[in-house]
KOLLUM-321305 format. One record per atom (N, C-alpha, C, CB): x, y, z; residue in one letter. Coordinates in Angstrom, 1 decimal, padded with zeros to 4 digits. Each point is the difference from the previous one (the first is absolute). Glycine has a CB too. Layout:
residues N
NODE     xx     yy     zz resn
NODE      X      Y      Z    A
...
end
This chain:
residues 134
NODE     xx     yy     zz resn
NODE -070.1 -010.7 -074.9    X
NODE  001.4  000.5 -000.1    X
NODE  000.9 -001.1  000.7    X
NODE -000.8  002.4  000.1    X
NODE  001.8 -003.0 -000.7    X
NODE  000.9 -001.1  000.5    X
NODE  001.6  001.2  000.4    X
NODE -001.3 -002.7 -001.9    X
NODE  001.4  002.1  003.0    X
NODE  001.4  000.6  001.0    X
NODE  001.2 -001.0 -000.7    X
NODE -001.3  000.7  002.8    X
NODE  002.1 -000.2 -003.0    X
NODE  000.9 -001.1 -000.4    X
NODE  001.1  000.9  001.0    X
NODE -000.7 -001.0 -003.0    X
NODE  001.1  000.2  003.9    X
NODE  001.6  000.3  001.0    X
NODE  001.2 -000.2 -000.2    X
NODE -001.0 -000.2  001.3    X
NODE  001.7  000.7 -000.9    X
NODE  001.7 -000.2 -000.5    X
NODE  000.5 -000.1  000.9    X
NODE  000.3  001.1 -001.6    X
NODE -000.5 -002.2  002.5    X
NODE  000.9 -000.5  001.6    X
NODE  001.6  000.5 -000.5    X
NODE -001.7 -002.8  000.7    X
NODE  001.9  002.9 -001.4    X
NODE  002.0  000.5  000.2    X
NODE -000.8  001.4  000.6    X
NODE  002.3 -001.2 -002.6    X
NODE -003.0  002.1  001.8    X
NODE -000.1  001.5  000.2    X
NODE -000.3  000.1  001.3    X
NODE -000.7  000.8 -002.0    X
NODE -000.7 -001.9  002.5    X
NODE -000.2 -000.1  001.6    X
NODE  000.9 -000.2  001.1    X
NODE -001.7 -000.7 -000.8    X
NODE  002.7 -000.2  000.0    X
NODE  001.1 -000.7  001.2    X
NODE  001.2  000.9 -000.1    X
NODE -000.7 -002.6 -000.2    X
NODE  000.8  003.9 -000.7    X
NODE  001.1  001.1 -000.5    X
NODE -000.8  000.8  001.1    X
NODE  001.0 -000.2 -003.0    X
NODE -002.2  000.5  003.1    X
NODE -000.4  000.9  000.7    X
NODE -000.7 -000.6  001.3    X
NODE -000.3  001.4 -002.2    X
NODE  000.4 -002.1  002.5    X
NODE  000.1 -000.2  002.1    X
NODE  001.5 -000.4  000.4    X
NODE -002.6 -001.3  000.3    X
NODE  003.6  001.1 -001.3    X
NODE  001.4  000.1  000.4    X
NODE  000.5  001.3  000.5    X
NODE  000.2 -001.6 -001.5    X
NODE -000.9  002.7  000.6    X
NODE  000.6  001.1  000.0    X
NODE -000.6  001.0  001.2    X
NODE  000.6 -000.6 -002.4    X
NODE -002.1  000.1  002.5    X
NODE -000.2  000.3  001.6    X
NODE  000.2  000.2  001.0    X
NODE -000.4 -000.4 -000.5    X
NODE  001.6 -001.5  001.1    X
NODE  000.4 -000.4  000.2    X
NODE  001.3  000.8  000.5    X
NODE -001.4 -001.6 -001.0    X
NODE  002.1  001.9 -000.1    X
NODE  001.1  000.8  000.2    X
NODE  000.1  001.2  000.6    X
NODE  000.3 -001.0 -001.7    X
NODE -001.3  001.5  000.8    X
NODE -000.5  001.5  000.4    X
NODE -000.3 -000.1  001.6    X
NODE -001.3  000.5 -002.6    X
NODE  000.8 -001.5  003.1    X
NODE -000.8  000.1  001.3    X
NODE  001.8 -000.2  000.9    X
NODE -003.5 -001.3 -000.6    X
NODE  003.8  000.2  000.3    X
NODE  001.6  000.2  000.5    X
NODE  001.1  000.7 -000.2    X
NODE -000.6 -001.5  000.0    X
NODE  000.4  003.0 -000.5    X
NODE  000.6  000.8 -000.4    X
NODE -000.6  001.0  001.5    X
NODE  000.4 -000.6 -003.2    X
NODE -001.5  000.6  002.8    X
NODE -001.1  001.2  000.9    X
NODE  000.2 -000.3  001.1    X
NODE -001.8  000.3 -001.2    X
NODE  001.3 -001.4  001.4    X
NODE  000.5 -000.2  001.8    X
NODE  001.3 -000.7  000.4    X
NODE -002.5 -000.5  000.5    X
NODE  002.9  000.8 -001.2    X
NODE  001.6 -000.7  000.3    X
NODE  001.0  000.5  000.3    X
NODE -000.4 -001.0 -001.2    X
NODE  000.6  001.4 -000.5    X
NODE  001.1  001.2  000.0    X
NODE -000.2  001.6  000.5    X
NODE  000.6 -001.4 -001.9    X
NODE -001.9  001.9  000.9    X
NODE -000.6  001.4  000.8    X
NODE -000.3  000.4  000.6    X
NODE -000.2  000.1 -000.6    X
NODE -001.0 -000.6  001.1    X
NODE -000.8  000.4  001.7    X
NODE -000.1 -001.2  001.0    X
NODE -001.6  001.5 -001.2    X
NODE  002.5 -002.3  001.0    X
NODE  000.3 -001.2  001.2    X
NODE  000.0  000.7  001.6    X
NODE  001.8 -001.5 -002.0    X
NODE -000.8  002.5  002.4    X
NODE -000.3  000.6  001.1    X
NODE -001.2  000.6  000.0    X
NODE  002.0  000.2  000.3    X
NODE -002.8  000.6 -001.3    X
NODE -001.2  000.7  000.3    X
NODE -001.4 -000.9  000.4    X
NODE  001.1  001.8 -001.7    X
NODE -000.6 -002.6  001.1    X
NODE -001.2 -001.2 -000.4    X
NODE  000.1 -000.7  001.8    X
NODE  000.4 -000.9 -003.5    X
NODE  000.6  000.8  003.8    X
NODE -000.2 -000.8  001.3    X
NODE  000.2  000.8  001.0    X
NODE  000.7 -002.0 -000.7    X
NODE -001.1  003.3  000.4    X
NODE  000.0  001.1  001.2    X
NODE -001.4 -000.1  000.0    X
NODE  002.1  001.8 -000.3    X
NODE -002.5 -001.4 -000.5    X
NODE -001.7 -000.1 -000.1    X
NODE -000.9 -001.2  000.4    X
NODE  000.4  001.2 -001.9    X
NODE -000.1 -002.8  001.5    X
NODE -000.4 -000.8  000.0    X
NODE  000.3 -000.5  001.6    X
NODE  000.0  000.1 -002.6    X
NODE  001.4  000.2  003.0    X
NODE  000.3 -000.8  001.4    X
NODE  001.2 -001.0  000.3    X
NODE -002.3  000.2  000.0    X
NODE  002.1 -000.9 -001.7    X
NODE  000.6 -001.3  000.1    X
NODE  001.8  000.5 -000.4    X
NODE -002.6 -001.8 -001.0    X
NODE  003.2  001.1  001.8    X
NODE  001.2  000.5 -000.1    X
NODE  001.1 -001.0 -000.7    X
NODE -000.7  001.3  002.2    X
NODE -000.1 -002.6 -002.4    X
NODE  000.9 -000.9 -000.4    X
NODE -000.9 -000.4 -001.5    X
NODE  001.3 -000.8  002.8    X
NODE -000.3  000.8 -004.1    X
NODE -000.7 -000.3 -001.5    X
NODE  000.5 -001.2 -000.2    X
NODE -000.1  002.3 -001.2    X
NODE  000.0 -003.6  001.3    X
NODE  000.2 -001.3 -000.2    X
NODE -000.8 -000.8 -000.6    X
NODE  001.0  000.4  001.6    X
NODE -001.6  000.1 -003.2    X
NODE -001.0 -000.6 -000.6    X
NODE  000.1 -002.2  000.6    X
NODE  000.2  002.8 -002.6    X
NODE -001.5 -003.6  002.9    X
NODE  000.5 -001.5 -000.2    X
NODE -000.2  000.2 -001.8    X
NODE -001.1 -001.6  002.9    X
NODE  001.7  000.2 -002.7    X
NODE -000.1 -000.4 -001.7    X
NODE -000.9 -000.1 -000.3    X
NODE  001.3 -001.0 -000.3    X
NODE -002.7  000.4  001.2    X
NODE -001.4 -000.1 -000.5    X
NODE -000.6  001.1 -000.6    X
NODE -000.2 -001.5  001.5    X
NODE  000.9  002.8 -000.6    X
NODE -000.8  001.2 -000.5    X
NODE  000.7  000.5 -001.2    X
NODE -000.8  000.8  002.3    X
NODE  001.9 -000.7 -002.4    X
NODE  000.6  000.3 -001.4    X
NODE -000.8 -000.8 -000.9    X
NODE  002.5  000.5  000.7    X
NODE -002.9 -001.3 -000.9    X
NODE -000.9 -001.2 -001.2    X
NODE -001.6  000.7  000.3    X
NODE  001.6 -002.9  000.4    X
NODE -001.7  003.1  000.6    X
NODE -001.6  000.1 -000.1    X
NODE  000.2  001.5 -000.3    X
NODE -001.3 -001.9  001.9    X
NODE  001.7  003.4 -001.7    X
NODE  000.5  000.8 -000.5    X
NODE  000.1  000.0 -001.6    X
NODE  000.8  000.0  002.2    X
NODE -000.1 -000.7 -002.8    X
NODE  000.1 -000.5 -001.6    X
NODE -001.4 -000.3 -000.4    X
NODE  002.4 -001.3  000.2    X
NODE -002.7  000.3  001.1    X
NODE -001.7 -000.3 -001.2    X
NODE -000.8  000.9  000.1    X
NODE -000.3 -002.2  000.2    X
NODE  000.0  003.4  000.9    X
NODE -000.5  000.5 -000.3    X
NODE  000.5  001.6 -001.2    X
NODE -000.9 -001.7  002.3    X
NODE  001.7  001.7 -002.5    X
NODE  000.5  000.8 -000.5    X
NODE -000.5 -000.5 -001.2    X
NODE  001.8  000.7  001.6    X
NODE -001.6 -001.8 -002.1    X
NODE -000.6 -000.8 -001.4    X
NODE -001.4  000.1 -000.2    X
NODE  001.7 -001.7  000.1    X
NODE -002.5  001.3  000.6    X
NODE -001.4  000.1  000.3    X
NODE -000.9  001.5 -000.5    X
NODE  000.8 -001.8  002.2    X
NODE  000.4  002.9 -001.7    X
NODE -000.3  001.5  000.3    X
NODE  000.4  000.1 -001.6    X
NODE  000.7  000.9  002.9    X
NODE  000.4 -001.0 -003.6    X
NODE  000.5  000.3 -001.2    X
NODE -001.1 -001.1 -000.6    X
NODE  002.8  001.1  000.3    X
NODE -003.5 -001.9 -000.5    X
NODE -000.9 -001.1 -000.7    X
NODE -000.8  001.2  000.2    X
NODE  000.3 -002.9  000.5    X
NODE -001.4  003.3  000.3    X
NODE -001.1  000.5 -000.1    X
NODE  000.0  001.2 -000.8    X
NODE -000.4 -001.0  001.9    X
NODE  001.8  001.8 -001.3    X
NODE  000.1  001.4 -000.9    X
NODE -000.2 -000.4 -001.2    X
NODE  001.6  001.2  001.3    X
NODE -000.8 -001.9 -002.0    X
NODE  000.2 -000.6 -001.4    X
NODE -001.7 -000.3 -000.6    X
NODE  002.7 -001.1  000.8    X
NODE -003.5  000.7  000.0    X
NODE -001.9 -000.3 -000.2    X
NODE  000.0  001.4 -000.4    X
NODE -001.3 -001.8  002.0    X
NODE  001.3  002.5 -000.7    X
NODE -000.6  001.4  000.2    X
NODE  000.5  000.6 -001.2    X
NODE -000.1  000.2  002.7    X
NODE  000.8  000.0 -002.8    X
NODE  000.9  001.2 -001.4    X
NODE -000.5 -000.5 -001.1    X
NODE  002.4  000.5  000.8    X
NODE -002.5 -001.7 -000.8    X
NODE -000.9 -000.6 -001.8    X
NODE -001.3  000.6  000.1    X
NODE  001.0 -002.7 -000.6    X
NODE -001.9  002.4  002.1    X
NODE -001.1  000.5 -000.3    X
NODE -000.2  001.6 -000.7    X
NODE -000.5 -001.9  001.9    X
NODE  001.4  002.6 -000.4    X
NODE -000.2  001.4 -000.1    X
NODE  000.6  000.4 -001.2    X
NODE  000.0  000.4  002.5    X
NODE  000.6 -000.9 -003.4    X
NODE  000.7  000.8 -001.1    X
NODE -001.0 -000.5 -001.2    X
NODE  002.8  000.0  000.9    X
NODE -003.8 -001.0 -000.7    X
NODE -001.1 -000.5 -000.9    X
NODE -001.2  001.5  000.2    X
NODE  000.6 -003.3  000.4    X
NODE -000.6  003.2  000.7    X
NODE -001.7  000.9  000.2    X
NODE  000.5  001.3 -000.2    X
NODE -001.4 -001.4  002.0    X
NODE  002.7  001.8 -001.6    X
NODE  000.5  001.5  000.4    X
NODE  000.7  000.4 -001.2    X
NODE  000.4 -000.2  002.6    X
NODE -000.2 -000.7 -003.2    X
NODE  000.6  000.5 -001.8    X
NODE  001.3  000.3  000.3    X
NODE -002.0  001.3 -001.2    X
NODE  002.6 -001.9  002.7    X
NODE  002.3  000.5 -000.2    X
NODE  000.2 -001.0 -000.4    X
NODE  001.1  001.3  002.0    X
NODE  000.0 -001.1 -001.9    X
NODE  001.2 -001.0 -000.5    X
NODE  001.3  000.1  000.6    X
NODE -000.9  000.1 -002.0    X
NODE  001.8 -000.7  001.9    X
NODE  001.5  000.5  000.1    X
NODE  000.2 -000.1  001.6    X
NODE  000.0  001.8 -002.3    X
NODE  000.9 -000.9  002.0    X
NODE  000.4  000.5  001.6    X
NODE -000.5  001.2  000.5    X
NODE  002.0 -000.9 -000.2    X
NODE -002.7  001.6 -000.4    X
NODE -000.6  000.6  000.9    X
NODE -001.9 -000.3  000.4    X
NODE  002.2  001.8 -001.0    X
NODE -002.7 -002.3  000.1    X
NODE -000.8 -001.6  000.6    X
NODE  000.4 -000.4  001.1    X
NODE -000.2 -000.9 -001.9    X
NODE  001.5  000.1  001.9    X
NODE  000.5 -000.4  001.3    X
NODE  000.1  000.7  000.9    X
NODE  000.8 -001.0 -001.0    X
NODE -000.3  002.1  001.6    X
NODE  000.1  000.7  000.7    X
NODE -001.1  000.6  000.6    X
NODE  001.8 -000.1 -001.0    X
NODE -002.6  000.6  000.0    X
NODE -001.5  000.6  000.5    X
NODE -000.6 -001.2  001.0    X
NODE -000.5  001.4 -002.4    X
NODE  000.2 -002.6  001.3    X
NODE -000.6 -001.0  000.6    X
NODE  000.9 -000.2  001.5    X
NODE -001.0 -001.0 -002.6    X
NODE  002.1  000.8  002.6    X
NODE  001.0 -000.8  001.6    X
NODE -000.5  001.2  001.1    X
NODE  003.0 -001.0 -001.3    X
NODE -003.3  002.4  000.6    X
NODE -000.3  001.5  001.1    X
NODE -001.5 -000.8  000.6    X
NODE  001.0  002.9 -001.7    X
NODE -002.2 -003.3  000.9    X
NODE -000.8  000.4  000.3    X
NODE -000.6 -001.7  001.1    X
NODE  000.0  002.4 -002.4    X
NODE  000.9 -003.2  002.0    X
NODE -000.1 -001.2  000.5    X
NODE  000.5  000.6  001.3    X
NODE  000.2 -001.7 -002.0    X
NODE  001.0  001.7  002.1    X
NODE  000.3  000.6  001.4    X
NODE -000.6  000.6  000.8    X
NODE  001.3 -000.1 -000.7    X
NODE -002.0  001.5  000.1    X
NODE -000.5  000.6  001.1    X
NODE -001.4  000.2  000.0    X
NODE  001.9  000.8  000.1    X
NODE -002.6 -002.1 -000.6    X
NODE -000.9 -001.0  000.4    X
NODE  000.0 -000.9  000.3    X
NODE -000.6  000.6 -000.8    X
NODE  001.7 -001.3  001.4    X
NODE  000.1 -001.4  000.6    X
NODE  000.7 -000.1  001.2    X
NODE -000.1 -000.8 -002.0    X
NODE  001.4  001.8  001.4    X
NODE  001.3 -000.8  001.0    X
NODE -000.2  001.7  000.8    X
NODE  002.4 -002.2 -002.0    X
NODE -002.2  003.3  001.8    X
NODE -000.2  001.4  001.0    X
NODE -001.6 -000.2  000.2    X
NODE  002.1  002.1 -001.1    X
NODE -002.8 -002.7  001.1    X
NODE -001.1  000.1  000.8    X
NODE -000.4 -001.2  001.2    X
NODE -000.7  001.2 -002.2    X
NODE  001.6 -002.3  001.8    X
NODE  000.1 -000.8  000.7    X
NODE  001.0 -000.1  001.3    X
NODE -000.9 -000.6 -002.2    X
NODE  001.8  001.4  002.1    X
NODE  001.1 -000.2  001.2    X
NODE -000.5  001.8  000.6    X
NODE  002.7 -002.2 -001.2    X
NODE -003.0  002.9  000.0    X
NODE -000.9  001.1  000.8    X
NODE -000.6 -000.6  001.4    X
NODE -000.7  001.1 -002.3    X
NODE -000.6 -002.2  002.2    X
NODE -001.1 -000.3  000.8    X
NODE  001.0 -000.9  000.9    X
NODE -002.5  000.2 -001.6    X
NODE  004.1 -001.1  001.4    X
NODE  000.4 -000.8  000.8    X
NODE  001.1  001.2  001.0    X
NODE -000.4 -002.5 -001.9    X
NODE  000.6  003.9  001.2    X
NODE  001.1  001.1  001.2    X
NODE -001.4  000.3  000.9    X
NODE  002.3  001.7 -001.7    X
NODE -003.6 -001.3  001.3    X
NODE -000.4  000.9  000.9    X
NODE -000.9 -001.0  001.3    X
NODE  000.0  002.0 -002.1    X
NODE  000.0 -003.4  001.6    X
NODE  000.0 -001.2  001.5    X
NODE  000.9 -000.2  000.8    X
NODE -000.8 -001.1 -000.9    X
NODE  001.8  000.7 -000.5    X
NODE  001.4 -000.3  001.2    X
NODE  000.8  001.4  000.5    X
NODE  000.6 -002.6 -001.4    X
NODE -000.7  003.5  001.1    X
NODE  000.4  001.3  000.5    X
NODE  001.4  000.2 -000.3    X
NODE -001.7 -000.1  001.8    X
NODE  001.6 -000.5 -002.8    X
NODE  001.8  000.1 -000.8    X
NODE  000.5  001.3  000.0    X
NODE -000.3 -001.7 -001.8    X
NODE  001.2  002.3  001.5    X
NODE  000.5  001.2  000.3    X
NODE -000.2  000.1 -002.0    X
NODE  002.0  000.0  003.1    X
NODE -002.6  001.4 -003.3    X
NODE -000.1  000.6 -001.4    X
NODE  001.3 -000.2 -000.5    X
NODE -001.7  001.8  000.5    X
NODE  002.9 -001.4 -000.2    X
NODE  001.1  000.1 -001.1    X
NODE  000.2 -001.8  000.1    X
NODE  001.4  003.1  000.4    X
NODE -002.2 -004.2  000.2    X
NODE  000.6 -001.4 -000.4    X
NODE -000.9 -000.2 -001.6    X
NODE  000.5 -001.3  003.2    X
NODE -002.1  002.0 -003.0    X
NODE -000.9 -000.1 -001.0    X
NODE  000.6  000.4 -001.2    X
NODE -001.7  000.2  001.4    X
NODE  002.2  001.1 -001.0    X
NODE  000.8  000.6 -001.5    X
NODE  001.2 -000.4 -000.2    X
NODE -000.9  001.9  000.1    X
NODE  001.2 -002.7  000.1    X
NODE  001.4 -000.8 -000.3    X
NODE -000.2 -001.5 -000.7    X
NODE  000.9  001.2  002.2    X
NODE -002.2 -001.8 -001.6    X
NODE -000.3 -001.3 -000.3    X
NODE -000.9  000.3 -001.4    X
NODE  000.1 -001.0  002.6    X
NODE -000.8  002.6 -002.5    X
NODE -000.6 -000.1 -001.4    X
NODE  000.5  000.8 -001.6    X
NODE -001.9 -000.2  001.9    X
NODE  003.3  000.7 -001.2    X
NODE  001.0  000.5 -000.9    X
NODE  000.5 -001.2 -000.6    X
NODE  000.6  002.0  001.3    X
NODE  000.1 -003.2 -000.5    X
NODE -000.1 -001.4 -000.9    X
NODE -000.8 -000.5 -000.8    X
NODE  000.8 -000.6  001.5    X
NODE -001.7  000.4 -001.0    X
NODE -001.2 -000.3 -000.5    X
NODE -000.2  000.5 -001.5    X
NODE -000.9  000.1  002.4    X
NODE  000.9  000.7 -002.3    X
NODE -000.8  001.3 -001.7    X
NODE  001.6 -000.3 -000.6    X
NODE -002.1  003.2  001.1    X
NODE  003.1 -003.0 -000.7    X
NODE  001.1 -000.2 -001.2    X
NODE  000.2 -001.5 -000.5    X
NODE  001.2  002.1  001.1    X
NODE -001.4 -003.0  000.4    X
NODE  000.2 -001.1 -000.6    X
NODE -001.0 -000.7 -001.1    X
NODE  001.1  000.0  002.2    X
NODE -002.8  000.1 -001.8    X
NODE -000.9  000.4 -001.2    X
NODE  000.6  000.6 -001.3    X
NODE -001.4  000.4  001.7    X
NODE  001.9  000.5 -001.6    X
NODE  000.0  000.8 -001.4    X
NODE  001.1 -000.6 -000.6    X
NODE -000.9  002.3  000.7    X
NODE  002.1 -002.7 -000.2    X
NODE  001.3 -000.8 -000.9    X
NODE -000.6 -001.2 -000.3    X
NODE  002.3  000.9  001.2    X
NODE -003.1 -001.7 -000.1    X
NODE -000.8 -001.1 -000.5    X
NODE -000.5 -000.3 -001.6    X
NODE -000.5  000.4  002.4    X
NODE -000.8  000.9 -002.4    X
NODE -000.6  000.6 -001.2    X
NODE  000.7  000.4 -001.0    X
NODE -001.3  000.5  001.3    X
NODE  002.2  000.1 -001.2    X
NODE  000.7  000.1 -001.0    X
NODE  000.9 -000.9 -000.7    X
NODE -000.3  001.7  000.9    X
NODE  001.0 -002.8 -000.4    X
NODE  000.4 -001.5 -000.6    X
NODE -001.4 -000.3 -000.4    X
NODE  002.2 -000.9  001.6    X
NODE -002.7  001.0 -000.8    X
NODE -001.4 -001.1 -001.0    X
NODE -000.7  000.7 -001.1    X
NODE -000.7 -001.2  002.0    X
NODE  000.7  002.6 -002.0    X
NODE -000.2  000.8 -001.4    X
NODE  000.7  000.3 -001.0    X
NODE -001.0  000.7  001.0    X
NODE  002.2 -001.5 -000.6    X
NODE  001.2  000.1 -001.3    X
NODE  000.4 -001.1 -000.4    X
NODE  001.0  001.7  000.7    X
NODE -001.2 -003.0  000.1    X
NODE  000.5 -001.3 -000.4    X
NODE -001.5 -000.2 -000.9    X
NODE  001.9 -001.0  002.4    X
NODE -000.8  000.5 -003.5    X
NODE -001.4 -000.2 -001.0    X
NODE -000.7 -001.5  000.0    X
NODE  001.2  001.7 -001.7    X
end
């Protein structure tokens, strides 16, 4: 089975992450988020805005693997392919993973459900540009 990728769809979809993630902690829960966390001052450096981007690209690259595979073996398609697949990646990767990083670092629950409410939507708009861009 050959993957063929569509870097615009990947680079349409870690942009929009991007946004999404600067909408979430920005505009929406900017006070909630640094009630929880501590940090009082949001002064991304430039380095991290870029390394942020790449990983955001990296995240939308893999999804883009994952959704060709899972829509090969699982028989979806489309966007709701997409979507299924972005649910189940998440909460096998990304809510099981910062799961095991709240209950070390003793993060306060509503920072987990906040960071993994991003998480699953930003996934799923991800998935869905990349199940529609043809």
């Amino acid at each position: 089975m050959q993957v063929h990728v569509n870097f615009m769809a990947v680079a349409a979809a870690a942009v929009a992450s991007y946004i999404i993630a600067a909408i979430w902690y920005g505009a929406i829960f900017a006070k909630l988020w640094q009630r929880l966390t501590g940090i009082t001052e949001m002064k991304p450096a430039p380095v991290n805005i870029i390394l942020v981007l790449i990983g955001s690209f990296i995240m939308a690259y893999v999804l883009d693997h994952s959704l060709v595979f899972g829509n090969y073996y699982l028989k979806t398609s489309g966007i709701q392919g997409g979507l299924m697949g972005a649910f189940f990646l998440w909460l096998g990767f990304v809510a099981t993973v910062t799961l095991c990083t709240k209950l070390y670092e003793k993060k306060p629950w509503g920072l987990w459900l906040l960071d993994n409410a991003f998480w699953l939507i930003s996934m799923m708009v991800m998935a869905t540009i990349l199940s529609v861009w043809p």
